[in-house]
TIVEX-722469 format. One line per field, with one value per atom (N, C-alpha, C): residue in three letters; x, y, z. Coordinates in Angstrom, 1 decimal. Layout:
% residues N
code (ALA ...)
east (X ...)
north (Y ...)
up (Z ...)
END
This chain:
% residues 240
code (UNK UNK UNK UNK UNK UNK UNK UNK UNK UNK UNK UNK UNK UNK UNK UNK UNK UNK UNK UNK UNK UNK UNK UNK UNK UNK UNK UNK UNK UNK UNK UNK UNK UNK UNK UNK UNK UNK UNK UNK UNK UNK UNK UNK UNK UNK UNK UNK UNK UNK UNK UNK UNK UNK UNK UNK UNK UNK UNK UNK UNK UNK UNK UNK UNK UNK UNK UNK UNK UNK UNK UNK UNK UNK UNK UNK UNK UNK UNK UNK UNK UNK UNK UNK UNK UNK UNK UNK UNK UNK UNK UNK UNK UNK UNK UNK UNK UNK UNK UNK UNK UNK UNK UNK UNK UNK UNK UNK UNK UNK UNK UNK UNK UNK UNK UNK UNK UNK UNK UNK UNK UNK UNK UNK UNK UNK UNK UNK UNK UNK UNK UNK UNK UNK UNK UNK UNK UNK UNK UNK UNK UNK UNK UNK UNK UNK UNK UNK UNK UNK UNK UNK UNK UNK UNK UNK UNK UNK UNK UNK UNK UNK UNK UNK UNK UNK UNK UNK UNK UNK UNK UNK UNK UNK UNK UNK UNK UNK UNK UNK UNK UNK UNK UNK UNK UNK UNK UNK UNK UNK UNK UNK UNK UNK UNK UNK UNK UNK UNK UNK UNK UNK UNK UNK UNK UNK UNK UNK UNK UNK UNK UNK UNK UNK UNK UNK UNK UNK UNK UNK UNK UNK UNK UNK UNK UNK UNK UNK UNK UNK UNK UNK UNK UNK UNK UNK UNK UNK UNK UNK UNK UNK UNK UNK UNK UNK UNK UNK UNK UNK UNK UNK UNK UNK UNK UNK UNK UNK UNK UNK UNK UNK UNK UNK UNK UNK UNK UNK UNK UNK UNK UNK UNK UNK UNK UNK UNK UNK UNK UNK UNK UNK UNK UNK UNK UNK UNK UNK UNK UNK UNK UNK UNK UNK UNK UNK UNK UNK UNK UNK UNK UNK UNK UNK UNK UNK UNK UNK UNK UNK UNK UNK UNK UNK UNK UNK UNK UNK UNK UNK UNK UNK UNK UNK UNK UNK UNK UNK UNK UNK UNK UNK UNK UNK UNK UNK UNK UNK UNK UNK UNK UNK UNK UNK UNK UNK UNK UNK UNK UNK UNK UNK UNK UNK UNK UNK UNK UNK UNK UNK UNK UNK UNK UNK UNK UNK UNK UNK UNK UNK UNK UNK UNK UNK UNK UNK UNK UNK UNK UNK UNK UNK UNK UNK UNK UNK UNK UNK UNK UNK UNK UNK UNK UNK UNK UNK UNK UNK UNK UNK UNK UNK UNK UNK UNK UNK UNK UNK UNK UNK UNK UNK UNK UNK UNK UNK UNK UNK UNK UNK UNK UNK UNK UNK UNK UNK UNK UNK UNK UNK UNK UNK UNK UNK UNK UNK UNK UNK UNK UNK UNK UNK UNK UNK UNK UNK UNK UNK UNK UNK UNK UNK UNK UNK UNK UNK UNK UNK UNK UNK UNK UNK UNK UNK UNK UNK UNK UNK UNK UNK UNK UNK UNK UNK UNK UNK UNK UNK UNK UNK UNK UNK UNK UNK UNK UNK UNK UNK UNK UNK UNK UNK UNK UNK UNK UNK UNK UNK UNK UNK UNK UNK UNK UNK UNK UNK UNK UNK UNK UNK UNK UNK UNK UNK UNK UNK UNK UNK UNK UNK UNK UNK UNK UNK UNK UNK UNK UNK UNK UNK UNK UNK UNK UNK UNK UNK UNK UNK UNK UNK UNK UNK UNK UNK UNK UNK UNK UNK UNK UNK UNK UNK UNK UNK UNK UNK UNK UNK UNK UNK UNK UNK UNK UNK UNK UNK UNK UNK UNK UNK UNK UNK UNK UNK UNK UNK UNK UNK UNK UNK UNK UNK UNK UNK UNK UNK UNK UNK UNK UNK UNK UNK UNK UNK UNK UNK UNK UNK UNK UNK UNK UNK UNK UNK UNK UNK UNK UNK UNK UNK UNK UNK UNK UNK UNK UNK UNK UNK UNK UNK UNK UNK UNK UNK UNK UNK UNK UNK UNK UNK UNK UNK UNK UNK UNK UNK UNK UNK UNK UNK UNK UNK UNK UNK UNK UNK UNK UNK UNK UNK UNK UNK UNK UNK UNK UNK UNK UNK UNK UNK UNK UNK UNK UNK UNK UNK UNK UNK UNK UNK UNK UNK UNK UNK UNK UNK UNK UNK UNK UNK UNK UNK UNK UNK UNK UNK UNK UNK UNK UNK UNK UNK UNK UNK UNK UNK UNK UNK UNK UNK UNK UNK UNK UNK UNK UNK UNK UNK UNK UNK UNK UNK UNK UNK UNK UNK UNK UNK UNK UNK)
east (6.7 7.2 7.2 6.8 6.4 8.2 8.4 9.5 9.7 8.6 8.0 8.7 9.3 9.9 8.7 8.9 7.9 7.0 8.0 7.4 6.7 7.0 5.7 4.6 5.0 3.6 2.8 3.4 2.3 1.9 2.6 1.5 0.5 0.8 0.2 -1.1 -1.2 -2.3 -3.2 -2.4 -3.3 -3.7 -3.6 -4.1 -5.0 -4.8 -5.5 -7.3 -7.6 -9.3 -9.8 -8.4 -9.3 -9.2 -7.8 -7.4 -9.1 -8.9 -10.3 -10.9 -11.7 -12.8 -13.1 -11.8 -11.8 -11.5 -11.2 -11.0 -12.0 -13.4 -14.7 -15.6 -15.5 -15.7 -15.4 -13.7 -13.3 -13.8 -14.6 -14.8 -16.4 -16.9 -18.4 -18.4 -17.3 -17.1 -16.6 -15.3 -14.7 -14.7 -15.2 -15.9 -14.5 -14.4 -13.6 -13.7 -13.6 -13.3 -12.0 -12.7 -11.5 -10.8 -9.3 -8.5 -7.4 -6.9 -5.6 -5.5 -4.0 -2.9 -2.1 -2.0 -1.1 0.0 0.5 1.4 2.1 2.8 3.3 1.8 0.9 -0.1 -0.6 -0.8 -1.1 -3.0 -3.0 -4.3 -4.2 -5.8 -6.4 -7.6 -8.3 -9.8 -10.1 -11.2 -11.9 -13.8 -13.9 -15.3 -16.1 -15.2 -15.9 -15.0 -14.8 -13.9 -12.9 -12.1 -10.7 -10.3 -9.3 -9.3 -7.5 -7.0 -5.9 -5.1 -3.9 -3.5 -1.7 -1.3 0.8 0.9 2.7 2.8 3.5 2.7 3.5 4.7 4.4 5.3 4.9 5.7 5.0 5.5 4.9 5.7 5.5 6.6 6.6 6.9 6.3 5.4 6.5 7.8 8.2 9.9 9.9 10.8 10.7 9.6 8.7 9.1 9.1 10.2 9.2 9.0 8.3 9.3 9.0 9.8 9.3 9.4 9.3 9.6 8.1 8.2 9.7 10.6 11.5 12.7 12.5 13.4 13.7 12.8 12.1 12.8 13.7 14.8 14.1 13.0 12.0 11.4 11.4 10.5 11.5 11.5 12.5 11.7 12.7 11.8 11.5 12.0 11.8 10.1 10.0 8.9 7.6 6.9 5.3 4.3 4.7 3.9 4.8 5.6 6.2 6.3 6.7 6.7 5.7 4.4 3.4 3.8 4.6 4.4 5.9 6.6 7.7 7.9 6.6 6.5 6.4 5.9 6.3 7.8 8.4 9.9 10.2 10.0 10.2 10.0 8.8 8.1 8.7 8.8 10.0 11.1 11.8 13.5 12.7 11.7 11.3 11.0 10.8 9.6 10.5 11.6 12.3 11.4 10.9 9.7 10.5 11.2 12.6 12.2 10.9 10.4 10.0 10.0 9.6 10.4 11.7 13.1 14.0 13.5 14.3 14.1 15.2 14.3 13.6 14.0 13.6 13.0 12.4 12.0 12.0 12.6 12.4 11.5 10.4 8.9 8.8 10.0 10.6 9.6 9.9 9.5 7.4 6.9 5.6 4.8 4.2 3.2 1.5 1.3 0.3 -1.3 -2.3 -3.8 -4.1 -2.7 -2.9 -2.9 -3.0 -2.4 -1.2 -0.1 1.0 1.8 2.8 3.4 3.3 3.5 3.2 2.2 1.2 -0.6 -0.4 -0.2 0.4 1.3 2.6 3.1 2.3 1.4 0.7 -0.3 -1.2 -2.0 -1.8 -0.3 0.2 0.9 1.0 1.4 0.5 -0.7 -1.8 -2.8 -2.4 -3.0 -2.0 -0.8 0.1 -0.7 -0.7 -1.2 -2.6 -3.1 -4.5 -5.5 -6.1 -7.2 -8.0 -8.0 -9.5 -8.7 -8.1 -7.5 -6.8 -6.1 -5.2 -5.7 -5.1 -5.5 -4.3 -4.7 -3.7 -3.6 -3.0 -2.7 -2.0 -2.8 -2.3 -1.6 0.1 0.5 1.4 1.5 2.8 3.8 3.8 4.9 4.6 3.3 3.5 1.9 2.3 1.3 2.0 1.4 1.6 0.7 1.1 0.1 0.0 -1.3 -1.1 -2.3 -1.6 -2.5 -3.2 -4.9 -5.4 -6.0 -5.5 -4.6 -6.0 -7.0 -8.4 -9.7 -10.3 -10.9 -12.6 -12.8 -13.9 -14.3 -13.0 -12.8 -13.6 -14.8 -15.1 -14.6 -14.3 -14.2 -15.0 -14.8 -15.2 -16.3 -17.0 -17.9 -18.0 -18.2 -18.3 -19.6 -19.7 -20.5 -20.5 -21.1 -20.6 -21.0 -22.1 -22.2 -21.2 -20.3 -19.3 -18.3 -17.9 -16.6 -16.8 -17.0 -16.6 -16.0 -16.7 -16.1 -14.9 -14.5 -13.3 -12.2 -12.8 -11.9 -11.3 -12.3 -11.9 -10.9 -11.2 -10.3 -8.7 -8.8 -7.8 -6.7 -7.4 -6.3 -5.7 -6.5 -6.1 -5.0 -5.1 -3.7 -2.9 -2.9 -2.1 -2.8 -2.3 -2.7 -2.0 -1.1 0.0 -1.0 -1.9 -2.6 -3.9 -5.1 -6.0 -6.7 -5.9 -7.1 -6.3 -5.3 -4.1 -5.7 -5.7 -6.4 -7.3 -8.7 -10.0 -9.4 -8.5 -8.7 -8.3 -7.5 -6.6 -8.1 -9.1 -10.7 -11.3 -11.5 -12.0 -11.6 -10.1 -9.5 -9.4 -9.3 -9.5 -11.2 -12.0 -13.6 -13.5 -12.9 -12.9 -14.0 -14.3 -15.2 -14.4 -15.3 -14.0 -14.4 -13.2 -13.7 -12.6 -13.0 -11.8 -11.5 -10.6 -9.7 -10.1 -10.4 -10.2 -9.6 -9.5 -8.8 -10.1 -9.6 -10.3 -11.1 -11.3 -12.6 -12.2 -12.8 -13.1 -14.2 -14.4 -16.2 -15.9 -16.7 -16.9 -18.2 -18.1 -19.8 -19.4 -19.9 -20.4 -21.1 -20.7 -21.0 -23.1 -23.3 -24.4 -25.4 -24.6 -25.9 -25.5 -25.6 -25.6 -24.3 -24.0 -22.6 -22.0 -20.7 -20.3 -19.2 -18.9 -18.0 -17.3 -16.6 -15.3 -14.5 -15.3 -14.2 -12.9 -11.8 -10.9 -10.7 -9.8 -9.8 -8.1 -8.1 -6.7 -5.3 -5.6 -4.3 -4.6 -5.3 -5.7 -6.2 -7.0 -7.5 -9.6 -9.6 -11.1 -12.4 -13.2 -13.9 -15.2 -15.8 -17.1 -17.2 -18.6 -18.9 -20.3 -20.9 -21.7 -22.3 -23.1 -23.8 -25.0 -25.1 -26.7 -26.7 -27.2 -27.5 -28.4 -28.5 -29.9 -31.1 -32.0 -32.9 -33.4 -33.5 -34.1 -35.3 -35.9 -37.5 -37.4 -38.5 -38.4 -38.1 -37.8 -37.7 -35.9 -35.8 -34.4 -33.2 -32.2 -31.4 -31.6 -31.3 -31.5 -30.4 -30.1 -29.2 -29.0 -27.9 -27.0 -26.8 -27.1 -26.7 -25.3 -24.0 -22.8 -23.5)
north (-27.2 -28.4 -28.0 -28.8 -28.5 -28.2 -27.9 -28.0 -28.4 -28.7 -29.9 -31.3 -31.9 -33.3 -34.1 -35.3 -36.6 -37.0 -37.1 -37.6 -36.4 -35.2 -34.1 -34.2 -34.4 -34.2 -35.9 -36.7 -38.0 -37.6 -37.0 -37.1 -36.1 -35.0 -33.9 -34.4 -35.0 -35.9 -36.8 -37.1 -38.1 -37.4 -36.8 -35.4 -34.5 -33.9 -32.9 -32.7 -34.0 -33.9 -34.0 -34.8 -34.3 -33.6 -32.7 -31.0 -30.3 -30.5 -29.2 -29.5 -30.7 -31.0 -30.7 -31.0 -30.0 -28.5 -27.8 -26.6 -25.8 -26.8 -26.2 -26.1 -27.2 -27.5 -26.7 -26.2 -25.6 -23.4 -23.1 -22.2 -21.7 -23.3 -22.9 -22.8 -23.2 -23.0 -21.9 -21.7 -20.4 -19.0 -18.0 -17.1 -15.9 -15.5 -15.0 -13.5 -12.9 -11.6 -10.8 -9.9 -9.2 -10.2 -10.6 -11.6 -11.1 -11.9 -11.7 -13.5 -13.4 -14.7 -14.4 -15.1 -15.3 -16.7 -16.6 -17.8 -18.6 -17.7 -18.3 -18.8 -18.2 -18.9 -20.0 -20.1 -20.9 -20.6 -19.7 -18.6 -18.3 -18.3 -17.4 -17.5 -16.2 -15.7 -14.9 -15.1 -14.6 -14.7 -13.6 -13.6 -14.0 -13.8 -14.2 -16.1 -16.6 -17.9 -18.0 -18.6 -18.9 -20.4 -21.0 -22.2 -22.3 -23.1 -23.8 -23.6 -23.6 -23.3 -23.8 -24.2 -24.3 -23.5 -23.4 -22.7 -23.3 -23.7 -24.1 -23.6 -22.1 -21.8 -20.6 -19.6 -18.3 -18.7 -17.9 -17.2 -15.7 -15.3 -14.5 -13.6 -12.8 -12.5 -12.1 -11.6 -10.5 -11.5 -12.4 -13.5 -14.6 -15.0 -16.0 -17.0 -17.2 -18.1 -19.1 -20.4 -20.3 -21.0 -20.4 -20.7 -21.2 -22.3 -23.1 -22.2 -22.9 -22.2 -22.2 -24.1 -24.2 -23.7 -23.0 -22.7 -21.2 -20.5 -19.2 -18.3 -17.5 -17.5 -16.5 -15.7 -15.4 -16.5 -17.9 -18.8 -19.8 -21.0 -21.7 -23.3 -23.9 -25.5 -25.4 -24.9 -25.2 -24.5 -23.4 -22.3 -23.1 -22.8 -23.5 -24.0 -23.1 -23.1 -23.7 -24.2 -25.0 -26.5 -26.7 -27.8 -29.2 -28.7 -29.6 -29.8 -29.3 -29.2 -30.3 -30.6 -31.2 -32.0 -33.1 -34.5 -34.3 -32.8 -33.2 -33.6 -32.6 -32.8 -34.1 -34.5 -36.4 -36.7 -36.8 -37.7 -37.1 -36.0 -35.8 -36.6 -36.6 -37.2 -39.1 -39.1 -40.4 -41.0 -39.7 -40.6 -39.8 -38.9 -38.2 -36.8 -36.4 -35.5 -34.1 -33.5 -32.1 -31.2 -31.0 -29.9 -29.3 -30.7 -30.5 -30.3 -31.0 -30.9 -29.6 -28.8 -28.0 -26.5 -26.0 -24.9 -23.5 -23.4 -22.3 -22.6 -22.9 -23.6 -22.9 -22.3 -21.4 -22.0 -20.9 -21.4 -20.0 -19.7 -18.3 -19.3 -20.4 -20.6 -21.0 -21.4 -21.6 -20.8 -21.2 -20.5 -21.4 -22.2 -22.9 -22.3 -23.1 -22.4 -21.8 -22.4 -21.8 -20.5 -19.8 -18.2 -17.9 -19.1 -19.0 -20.5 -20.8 -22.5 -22.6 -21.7 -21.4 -22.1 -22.3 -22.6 -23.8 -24.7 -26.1 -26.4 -26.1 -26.7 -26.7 -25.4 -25.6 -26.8 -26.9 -28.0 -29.3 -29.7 -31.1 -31.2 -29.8 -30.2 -29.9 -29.2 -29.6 -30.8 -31.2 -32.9 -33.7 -33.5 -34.7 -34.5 -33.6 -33.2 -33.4 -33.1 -33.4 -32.4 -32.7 -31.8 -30.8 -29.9 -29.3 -28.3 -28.1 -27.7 -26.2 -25.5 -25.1 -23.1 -22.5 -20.5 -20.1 -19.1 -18.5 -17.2 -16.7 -15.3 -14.2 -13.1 -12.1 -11.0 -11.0 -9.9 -9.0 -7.7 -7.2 -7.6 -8.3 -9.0 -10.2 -10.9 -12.1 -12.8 -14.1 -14.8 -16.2 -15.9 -17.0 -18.2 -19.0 -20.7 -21.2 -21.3 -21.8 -22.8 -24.1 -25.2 -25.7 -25.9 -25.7 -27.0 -27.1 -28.1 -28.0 -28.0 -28.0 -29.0 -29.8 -30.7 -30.2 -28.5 -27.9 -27.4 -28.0 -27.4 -28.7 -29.2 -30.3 -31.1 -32.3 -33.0 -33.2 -33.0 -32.7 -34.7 -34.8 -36.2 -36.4 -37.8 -38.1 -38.0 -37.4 -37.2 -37.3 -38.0 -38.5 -37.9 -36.4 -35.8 -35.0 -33.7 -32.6 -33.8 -35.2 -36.0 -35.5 -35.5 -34.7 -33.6 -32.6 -31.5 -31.3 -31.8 -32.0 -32.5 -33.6 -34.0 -33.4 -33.1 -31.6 -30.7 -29.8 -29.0 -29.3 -30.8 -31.6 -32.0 -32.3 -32.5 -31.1 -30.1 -28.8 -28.8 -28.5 -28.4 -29.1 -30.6 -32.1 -33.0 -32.9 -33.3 -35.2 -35.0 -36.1 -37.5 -37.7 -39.4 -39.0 -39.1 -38.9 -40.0 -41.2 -42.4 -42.1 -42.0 -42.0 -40.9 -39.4 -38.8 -39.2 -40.0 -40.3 -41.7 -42.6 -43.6 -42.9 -41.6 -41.1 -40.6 -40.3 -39.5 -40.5 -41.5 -43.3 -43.2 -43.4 -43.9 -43.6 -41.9 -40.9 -40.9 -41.4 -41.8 -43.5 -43.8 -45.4 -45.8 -45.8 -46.3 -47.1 -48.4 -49.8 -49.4 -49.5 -49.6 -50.2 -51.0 -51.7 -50.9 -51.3 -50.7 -51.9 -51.6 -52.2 -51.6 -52.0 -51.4 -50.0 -49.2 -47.7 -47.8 -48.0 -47.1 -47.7 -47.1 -47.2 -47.3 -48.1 -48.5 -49.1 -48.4 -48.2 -48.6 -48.8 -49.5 -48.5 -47.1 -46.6 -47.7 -47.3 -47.5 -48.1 -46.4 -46.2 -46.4 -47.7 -48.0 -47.3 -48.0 -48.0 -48.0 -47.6 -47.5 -46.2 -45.9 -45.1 -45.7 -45.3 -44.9 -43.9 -44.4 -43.4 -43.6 -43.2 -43.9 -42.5 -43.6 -42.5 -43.2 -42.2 -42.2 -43.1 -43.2 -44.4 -43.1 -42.1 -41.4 -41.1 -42.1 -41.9 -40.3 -39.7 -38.7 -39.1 -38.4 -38.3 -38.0 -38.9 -39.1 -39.3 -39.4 -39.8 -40.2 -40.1 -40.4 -41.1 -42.0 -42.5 -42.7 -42.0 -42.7 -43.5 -44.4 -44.3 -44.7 -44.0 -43.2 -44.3 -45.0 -45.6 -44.7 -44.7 -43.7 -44.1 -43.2 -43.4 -44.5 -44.2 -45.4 -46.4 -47.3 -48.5 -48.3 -48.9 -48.7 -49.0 -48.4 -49.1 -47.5 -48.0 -47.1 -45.5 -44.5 -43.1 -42.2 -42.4 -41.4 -40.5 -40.4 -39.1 -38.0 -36.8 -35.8 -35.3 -34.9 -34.4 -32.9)
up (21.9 22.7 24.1 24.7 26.5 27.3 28.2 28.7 30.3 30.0 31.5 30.9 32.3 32.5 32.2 31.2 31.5 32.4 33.6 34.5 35.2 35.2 35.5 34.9 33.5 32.6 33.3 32.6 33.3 35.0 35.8 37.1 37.0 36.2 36.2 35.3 34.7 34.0 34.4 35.6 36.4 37.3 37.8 39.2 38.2 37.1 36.6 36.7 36.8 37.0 38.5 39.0 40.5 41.0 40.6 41.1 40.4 39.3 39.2 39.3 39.5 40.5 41.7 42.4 44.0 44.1 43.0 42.8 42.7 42.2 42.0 43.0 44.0 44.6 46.2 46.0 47.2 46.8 45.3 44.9 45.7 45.7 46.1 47.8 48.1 49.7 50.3 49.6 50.1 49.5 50.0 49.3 48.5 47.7 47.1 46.7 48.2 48.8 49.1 49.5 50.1 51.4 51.5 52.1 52.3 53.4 54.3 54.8 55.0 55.1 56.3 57.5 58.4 58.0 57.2 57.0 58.8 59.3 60.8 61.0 61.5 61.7 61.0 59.4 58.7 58.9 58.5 57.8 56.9 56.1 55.3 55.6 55.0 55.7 54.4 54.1 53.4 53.5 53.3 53.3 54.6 55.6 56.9 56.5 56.1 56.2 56.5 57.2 57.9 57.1 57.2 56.7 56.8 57.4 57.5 56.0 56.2 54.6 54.9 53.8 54.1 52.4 52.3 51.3 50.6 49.0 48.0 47.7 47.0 46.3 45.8 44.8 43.9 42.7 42.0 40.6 40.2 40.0 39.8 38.1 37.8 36.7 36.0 36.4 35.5 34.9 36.1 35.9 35.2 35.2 34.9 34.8 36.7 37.7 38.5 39.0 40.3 41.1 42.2 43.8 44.5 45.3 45.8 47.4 48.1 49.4 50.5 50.3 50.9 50.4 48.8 48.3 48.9 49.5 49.4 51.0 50.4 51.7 52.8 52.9 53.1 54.5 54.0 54.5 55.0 53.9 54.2 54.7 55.1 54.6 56.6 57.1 58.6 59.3 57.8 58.4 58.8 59.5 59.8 58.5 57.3 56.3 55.5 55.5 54.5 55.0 56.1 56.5 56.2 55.7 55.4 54.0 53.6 51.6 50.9 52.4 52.0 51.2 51.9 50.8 49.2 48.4 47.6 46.7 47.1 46.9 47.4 48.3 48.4 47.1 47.1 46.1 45.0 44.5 43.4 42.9 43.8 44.0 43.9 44.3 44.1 42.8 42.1 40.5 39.6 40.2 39.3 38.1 39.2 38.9 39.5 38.0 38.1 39.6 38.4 38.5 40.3 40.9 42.7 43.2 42.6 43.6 43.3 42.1 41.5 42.3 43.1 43.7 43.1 42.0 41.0 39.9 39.2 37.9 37.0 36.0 34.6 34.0 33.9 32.9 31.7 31.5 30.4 29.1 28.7 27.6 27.5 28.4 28.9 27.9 26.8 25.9 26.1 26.8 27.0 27.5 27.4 27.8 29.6 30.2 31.6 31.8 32.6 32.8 32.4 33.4 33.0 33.6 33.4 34.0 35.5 36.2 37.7 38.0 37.5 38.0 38.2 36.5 36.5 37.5 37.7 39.4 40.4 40.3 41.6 42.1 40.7 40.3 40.5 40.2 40.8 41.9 42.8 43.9 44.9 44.0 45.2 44.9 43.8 43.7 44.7 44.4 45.5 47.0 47.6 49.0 49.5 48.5 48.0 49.2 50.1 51.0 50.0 50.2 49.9 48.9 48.3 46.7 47.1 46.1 46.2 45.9 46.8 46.6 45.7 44.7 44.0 44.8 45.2 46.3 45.7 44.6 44.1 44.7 44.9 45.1 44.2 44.2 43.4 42.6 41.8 41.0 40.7 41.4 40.8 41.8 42.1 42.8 43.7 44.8 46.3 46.2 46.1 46.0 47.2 47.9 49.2 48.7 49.8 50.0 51.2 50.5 52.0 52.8 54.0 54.1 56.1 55.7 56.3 56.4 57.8 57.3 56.6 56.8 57.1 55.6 54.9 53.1 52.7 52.4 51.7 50.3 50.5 49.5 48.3 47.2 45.9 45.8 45.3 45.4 44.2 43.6 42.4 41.6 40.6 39.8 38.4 37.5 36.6 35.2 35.9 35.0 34.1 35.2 35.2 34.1 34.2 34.0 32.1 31.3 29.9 30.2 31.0 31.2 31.9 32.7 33.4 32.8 32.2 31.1 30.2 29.4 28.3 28.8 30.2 30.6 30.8 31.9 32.4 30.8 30.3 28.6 28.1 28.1 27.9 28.3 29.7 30.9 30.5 30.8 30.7 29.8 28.6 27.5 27.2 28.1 27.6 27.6 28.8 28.6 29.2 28.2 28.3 29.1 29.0 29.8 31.0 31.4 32.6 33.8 33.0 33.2 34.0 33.4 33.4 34.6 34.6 35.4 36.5 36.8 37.6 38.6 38.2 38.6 39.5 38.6 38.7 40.0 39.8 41.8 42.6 42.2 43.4 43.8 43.7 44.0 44.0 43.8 44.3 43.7 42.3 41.2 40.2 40.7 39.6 38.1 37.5 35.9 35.9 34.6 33.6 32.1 31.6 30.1 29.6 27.7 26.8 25.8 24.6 23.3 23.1 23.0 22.7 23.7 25.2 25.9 27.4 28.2 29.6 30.4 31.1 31.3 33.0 33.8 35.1 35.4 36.5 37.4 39.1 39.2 39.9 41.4 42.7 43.4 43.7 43.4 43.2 41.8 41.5 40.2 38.9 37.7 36.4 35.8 34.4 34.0 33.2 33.4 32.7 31.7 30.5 29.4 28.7 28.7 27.6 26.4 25.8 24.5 23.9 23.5 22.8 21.3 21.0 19.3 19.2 18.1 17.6 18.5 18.4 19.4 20.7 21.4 22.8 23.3 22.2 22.5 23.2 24.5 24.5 23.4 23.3 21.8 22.3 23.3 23.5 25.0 25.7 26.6 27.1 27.7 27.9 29.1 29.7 31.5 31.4 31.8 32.4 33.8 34.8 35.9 36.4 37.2 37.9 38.7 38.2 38.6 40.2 40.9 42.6 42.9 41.4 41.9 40.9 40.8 39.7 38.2 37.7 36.2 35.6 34.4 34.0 34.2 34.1 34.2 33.4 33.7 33.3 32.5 30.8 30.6 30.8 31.2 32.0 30.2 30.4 29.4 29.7 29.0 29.9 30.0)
END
């Protein structure tokens, strides 16, 4: 049994595909080297890249705690790098989502497909923030979540191949609403689709149609593109 609040799990369901879509996205951009963090500054560099960054939060491994950057006496909600990250805890106390407003979180019981429950906070609190996706920063005891918070980090673009696979993953993580999920993708690309009884069916900006069907427990069950091809002729199925 999960020990995440409701209302965590439903947002964290609706963010989970476009978190790792821009996570994939922010992997092919920023090189994943040897690295150093000026937090006051609001740096990180890696691989010859710099990029704007504020600070989520950590967890730490032996506690199997995460801290919240404003919680973090270290830092603190006034510091440079925390200051950008505030709104989530707003938005917490707003949707009644514990887990943002809570300064410590015990994830002691966390047996799930992540590393560990630490990742998942991160995941929906770098979906709330959104920009160019979120660093896990390995130190001694545990791991630093900074959000990077840069216009030079590119935006993840819609593609409607990767969408099974994301999907698949995204339920792993946040299993709670599979369509929540997939429409949660849809809006974040501003691709209209409508719901019916078992499926979801979109009309892409750029020509043809996609579908989604789920099974009688609103589990992901199938997927469908056809692609409009560049030159004359009829639409092109898409392979996931």
């Amino acid at each position: 049994m999960s020990g995440f609040s409701p209302a965590f799990e439903r947002l964290g369901a609706a963010l989970a595909a476009v978190v790792l879509q821009q996570q994939e996205t922010l992997a092919e951009f920023l090189p994943r080297e040897d690295w150093s963090a000026d937090l006051t500054a609001r740096t990180y560099a890696s691989g010859g890249v710099t990029v704007r960054v504020s600070l989520l939060g950590s967890y730490a491994a032996r506690e199997r705690t995460w801290l919240w950057g404003w919680a973090n006496p270290q830092f603190g909600e006034r510091h440079p790098a925390v200051l950008p990250t505030l709104g989530i805890r707003t938005l917490g106390e707003r949707l009644g989502v514990t887990e943002f407003v809570t300064p410590e979180v015990d994830l002691g019981w966390y047996a799930g497909p992540a590393g560990h429950g630490g990742e998942l906070i991160a995941m929906a609190a770098g979906g709330v923030l959104g920009g160019g996706g979120y660093i896990g920063a390995g130190y001694d005891g545990g791991s630093a979540y900074l959000h990077v918070d840069d216009p030079q980090a590119p935006p993840a673009r819609w593609d409607p191949v990767p969408v099974p696979r994301l999907l698949a993953a995204a339920a792993g993580l946040f299993p709670r609403d599979p369509r929540l999920t997939l429409a949660g993708l849809l809006s974040h690309h501003r691709v209209p689709y409508r719901e019916g009884d078992g499926y979801i069916e979109a009309a892409p900006r750029d020509g043809g149609t996609v579908r989604a069907d789920f099974d009688g427990l609103g589990r992901f069950a199938g997927w469908d593109a056809a692609l409009r091809s560049p030159g004359p002729g009829a639409p092109v199925p898409a392979r996931p």
